[in-house]
C-alpha positions as CSV (number, residue, x, y, z in Angstrom):
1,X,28.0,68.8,-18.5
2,X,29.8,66.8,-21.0
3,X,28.2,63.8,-23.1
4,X,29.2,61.5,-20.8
5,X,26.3,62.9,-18.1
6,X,23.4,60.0,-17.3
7,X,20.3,59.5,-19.2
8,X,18.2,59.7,-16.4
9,X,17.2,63.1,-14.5
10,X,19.1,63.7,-11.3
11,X,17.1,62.9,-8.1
12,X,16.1,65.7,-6.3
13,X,18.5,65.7,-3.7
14,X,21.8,63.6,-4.1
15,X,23.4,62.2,-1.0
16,X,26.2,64.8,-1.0
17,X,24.3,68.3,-1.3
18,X,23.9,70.3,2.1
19,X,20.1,69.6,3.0
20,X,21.5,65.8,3.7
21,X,24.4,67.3,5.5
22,X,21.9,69.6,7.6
23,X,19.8,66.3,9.4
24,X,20.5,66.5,12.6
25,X,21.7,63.0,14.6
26,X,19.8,61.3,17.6
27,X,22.1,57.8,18.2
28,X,19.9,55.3,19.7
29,X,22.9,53.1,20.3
30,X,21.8,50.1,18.5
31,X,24.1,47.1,18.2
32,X,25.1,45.6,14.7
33,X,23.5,42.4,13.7
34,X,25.0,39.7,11.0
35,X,22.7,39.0,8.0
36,X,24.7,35.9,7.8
37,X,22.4,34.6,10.4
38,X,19.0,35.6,8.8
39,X,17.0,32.8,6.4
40,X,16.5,33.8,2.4
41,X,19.8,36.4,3.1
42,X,22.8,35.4,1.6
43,X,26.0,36.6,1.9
44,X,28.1,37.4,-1.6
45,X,31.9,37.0,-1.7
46,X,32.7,39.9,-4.0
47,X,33.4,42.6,-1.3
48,X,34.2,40.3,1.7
49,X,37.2,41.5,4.0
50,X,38.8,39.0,6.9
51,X,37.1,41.0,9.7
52,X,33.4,40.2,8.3
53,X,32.5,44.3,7.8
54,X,30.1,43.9,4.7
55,X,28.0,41.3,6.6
56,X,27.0,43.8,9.2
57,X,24.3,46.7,9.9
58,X,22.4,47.7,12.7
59,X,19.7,45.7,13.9
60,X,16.8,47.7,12.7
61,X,18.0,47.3,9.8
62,X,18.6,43.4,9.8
63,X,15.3,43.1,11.2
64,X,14.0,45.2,8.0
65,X,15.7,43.0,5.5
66,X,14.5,39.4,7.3
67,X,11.1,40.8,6.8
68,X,11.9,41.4,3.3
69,X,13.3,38.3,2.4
70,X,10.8,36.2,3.8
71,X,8.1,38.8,1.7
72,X,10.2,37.5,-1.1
73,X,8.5,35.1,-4.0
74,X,9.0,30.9,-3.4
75,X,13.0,30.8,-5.3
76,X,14.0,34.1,-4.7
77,X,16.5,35.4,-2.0
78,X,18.2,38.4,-0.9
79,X,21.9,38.4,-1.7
80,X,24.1,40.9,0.1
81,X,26.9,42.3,-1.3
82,X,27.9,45.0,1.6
83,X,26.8,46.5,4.7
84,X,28.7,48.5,6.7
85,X,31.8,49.6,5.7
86,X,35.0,51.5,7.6
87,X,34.8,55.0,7.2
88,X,38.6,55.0,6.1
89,X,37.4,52.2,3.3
90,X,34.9,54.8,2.7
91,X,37.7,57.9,2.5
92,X,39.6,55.9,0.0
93,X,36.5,54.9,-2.8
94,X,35.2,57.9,-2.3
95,X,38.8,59.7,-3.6
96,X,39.1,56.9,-6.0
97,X,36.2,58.3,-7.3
98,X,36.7,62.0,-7.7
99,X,39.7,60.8,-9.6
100,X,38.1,59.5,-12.1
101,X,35.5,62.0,-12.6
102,X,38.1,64.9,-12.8
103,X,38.9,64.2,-16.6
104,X,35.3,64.1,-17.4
105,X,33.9,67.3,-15.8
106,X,36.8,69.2,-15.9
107,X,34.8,72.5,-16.5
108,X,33.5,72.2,-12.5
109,X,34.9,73.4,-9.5
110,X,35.7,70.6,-6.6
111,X,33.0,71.5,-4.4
112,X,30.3,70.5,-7.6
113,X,32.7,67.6,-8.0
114,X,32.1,66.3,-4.7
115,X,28.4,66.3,-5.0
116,X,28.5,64.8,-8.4
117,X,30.7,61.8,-7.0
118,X,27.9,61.4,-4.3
119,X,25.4,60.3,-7.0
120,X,27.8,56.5,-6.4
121,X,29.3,57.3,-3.1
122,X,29.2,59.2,-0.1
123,X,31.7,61.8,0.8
124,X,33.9,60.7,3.9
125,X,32.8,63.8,6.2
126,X,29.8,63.7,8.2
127,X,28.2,60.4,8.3
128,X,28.6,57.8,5.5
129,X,25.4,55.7,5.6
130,X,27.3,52.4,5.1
131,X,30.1,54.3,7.8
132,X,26.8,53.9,10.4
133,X,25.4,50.8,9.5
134,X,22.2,51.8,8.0
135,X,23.0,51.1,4.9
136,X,23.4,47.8,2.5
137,X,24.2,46.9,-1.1
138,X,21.9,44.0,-2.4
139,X,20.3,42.3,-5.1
140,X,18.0,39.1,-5.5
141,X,19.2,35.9,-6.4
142,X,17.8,32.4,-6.9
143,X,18.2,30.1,-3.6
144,X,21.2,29.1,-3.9
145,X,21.7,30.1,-7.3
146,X,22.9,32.8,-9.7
147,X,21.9,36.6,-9.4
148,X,18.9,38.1,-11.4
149,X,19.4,40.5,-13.9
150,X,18.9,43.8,-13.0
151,X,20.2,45.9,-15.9
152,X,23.6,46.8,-14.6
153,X,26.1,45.1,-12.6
154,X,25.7,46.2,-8.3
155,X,28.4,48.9,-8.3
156,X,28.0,50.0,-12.1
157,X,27.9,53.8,-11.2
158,X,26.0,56.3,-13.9
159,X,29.1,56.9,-16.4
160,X,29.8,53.3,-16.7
161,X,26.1,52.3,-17.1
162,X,25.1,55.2,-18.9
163,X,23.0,56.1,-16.2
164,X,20.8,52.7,-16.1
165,X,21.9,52.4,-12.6
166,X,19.3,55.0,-11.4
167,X,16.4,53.1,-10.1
168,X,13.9,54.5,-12.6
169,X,16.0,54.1,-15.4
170,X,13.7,52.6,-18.6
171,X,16.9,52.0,-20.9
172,X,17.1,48.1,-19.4
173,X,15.0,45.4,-20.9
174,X,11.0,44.6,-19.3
175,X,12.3,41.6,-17.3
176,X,14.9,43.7,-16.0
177,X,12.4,46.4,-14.6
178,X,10.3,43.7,-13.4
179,X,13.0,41.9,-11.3
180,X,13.5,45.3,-9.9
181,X,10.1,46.1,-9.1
182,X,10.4,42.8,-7.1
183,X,13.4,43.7,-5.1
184,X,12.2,47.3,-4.5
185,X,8.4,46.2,-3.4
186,X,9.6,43.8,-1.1
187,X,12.5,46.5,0.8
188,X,10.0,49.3,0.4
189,X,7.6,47.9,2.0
190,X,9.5,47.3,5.0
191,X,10.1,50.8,5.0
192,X,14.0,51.3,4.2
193,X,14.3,53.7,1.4
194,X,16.3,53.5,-2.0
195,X,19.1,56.3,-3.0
196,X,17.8,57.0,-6.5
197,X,21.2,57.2,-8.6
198,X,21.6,53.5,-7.3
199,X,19.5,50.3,-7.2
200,X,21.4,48.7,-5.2
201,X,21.4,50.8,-2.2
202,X,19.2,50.5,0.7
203,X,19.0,52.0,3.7
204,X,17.5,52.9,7.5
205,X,17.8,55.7,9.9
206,X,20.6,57.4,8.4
207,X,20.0,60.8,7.5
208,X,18.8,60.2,3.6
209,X,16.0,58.1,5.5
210,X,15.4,61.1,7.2
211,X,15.1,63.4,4.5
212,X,12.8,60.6,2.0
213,X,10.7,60.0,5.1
214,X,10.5,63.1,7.2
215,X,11.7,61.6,10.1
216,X,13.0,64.3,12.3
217,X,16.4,62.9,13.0
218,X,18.9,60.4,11.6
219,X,19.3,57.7,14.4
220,X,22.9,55.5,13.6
221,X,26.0,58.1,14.0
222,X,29.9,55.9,13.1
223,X,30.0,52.8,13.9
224,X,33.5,53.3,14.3
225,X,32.6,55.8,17.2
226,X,31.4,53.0,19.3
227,X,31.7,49.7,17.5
228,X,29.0,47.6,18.9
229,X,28.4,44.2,18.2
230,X,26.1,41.4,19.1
């Protein structure tokens, strides 16, 4: 690796590597749920597209993050910035991507590439968390108000942040860490499950659920496969 490579230590398994690939799929057919609808969840504008995409994910899910935000400290509210997301959005960031990192590991071979651009997103094969809605980019905000600090900006992957986007990073300031022990107590304990290289990203029954909680199978395949809605 070059200088550029993040501070922090690489989590075990990164989203990309086979043993994620390997999770075998039970769909339980659940329909999509908008966390529009659901008190102390807002809804941020940044990623917003006309058909309403990044509001979405599955209700397990939805039902997770109400119980968080209501978990959440008097002031504070969970502010969403995107759920699910098309799986050809997700072919086209994820190629964006490897285009980017190509100049700076340019001694690797495409295959190592691929995983290294999984540490900020998913490759388009297989099953895309956000592609199954079982995934969701958040942070805290006040009600009504401005975001809290978190250290980086949501979407600040580990070159650009010099790797203070992983969740255990200790290169942000102590009110930083504190505002995401907040965020991560209150998701955690509603059982979704963080992916390490990013704070932002939360998820349930997709297959890195799986694998964190030994579940035996994933349980959301493509939206796109069957496009449910409530």
């Amino acid at each position: 690796m070059t200088d550029h490579a993040p501070r922090q230590d690489e989590p075990p398994v990164l989203i990309g590597e086979d043993a994620v690939a390997r999770i075998p799929l039970v769909e339980i057919e659940e329909a999509m749920v908008d966390l529009a609808t659901i008190p102390r969840i807002a809804i941020d504008a940044r990623l917003a597209d006309p058909a309403g995409n990044h509001r979405m994910v599955r209700a397990g899910v939805a039902k997770r993050l109400a119980e968080a935000a209501a978990s959440l400290p008097e002031g504070l509210e969970l502010l969403v910035i995107e759920g699910y997301r098309p799986l050809e959005t997700q072919r086209r960031i994820f190629e964006a991507h490897l285009a980017e990192l190509r100049p700076i590991y340019s001694q690797v071979s495409e295959a190592e590439l691929s995983v290294l651009a999984s540490r900020f997103v998913a490759p388009p094969t297989g099953i895309p968390p956000h592609c199954s809605g079982a995934a969701v980019d958040l942070t805290l905000g006040f009600t009504g108000g401005p975001e809290l600090d978190m250290g980086t900006r949501v979407n600040e992957g580990p070159e650009e942040s010099h790797g203070r986007c992983y969740s255990n990073s200790t290169d942000i300031p102590a009110n930083c860490r504190q505002n995401r022990a907040i965020l991560f107590g209150a998701l955690a304990g509603q059982g979704l499950v963080n992916y390490p290289p990013e704070w932002w990203h939360w998820s349930w029954g997709d297959r890195y659920w799986s694998l964190q909680k030994g579940a035996p199978a994933a349980l959301y395949g493509l939206v796109d496969e069957f496009r449910w809605r409530q």
